[in-house]
C-alpha positions as CSV (number, residue, x, y, z in Angstrom):
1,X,-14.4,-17.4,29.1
2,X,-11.5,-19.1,27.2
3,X,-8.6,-20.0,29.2
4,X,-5.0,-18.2,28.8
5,X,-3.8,-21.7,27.6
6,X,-5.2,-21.6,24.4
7,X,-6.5,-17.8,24.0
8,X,-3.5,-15.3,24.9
9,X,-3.8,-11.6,24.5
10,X,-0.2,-10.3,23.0
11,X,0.9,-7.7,24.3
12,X,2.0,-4.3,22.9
13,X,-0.2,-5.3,19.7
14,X,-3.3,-3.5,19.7
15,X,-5.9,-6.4,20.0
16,X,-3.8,-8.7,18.8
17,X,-4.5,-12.9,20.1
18,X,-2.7,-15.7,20.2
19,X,-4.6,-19.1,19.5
20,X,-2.6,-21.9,21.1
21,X,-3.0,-25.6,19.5
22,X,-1.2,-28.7,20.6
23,X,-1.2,-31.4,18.2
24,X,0.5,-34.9,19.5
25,X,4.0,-33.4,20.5
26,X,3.7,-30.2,18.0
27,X,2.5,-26.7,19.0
28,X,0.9,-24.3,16.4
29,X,0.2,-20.8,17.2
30,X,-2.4,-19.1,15.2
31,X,-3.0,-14.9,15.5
32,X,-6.6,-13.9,15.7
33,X,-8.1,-10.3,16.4
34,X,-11.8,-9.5,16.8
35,X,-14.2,-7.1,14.8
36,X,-16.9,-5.4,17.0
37,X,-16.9,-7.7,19.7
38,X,-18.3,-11.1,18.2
39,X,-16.2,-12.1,15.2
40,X,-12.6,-13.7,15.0
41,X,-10.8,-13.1,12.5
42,X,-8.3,-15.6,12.1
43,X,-4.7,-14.6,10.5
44,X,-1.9,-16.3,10.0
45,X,-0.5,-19.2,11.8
46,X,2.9,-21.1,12.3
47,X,4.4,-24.3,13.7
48,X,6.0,-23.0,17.6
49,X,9.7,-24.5,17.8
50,X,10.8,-21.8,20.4
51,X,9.6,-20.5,23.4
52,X,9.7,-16.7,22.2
53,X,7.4,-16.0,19.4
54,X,9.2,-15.1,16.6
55,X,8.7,-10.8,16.2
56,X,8.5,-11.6,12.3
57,X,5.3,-13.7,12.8
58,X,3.7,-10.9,14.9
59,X,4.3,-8.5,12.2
60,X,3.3,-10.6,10.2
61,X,-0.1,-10.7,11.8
62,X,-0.1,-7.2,12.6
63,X,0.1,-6.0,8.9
64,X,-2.9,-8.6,7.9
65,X,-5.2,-7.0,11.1
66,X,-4.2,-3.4,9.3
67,X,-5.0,-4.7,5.8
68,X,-8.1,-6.1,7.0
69,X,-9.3,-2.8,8.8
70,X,-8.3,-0.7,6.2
71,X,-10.8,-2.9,3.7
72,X,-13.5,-2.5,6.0
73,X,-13.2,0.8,6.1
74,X,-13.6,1.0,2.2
75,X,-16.7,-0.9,2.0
C-alpha cells in the first residue's frame, strides 16, 4: 500500500495516477497508469506551481495512456 501522499488516483480519468515528488521546496507531479495489474507505466510529468492541476497536463497524460493502449493492442 502506497500512501495518498505520493500515489493519488485522479478522478474522472479512467485509471489515471498521480505520482507526487517533493524535491527541497519544489513539487513535481508525474501521471502514471497500470497495465494488467503489476506494471506502471510512467507518462508525463510537470513542475506543480498551483494547487489545481493544470486540465492540459491531464490530457496531456490521458492521450499518452490512449496511445499506449492502442499500441498494445496492435502487437
Amino acid at each position: 500500500m502506497v500512501p495518498e501522499t505520493y500515489l493519488k488516483h485522479i478522478e474522472n480519468t479512467d485509471g489515471l495516477f498521480e505520482i507526487r515528488v517533493l524535491s527541497r521546496s519544489d513539487i513535481f507531479r508525474i501521471f502514471c497508469f497500470f497495465d494488467e495489474g503489476n506494471l506502471i507505466i510512467i507518462g508525463n510529468g510537470f513542475q506543480k506551481k498551483s494547487q489545481k492541476t493544470p486540465k492540459t497536463e491531464i490530457d496531456k497524460a490521458l492521450t499518452i495512456k490512449r496511445e499506449y493502449e492502442e499500441q498494445k493492442q496492435k502487437s
